[in-house]
C-alpha positions in Angstrom: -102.0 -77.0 -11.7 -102.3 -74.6 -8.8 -105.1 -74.0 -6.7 -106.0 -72.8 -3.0 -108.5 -74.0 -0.6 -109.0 -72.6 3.2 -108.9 -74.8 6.0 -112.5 -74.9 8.0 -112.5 -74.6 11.4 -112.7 -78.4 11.7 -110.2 -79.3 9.3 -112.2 -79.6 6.5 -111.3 -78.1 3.1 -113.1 -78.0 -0.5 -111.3 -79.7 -3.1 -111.0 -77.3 -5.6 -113.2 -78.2 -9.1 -110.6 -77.8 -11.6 -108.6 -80.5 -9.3 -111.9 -83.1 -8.6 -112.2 -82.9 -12.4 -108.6 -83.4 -13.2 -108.6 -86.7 -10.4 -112.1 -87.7 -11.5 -113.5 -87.5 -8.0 -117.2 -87.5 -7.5 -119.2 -87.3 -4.8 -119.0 -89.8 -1.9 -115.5 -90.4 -3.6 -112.2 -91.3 -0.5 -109.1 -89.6 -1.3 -105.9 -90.8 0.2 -103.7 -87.9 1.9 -99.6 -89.2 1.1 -97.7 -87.0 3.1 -93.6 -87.3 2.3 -91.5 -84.6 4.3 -92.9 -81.2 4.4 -95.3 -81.9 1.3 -98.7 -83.7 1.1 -100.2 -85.0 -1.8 -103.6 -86.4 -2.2 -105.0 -88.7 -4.6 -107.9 -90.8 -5.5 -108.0 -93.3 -3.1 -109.5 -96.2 -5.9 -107.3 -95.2 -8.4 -104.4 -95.6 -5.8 -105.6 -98.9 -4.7 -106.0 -100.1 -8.8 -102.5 -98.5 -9.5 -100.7 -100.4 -6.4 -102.9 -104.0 -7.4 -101.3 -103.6 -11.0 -97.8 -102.7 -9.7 -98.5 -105.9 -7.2 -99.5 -108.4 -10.4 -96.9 -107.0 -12.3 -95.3 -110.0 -14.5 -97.7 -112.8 -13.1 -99.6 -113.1 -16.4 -96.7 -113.8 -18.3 -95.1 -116.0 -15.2 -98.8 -118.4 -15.6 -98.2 -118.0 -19.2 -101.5 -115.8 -19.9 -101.2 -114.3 -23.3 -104.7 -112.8 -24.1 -108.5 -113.0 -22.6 -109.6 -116.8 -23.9 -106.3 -117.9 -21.6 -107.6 -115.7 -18.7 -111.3 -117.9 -19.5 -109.6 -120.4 -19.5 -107.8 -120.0 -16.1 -110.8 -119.3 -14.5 -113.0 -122.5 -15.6 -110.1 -124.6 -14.6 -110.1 -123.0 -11.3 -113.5 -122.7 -10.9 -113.5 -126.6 -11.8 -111.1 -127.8 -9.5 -113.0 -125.7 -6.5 -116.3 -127.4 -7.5 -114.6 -131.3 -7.4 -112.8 -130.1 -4.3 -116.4 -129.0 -2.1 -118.2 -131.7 -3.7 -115.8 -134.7 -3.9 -116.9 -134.3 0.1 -120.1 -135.4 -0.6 -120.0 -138.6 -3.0 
């Protein structure tokens, strides 16, 4: 998809509907401006940010030995478990 948008006086531009559609922007949305050589490519910042945090985990699930969402529960507790003997073991 093609689509042109004029440069304001300050910098600013209007991100063409058809595009804020296509990236699911809304309003109050960030985008992130990637700029590689003579080209620039914007894209939703969040998405971005989710994308690069998936890339990041990539493989840990099946490195902890996570195959579905009762593991994932079960993780958690266990964590969350271990924290609460940790700040209370303090205490007794």
């Amino acid at each position: 998809m093609e689509e042109v948008a004029k440069i304001t006086a300050k910098g600013q531009i209007t991100i063409p509907a058809a595009i804020r559609r296509s990236m699911k922007l809304k309003d109050g949305d960030n985008v992130l401006f990637i700029q590689d050589g003579d080209r620039c490519y914007v894209e939703n910042a969040a998405m971005a940010t989710i994308n690069r945090m998936q890339e990041a985990f990539a493989g840990e699930a099946e490195r902890l030995g996570l195959q579905n969402e009762d593991d994932v529960a079960a993780m958690v507790k266990e964590v969350r478990r271990d924290r609460w003997e940790k700040r209370h073991a303090d205490h007794a």
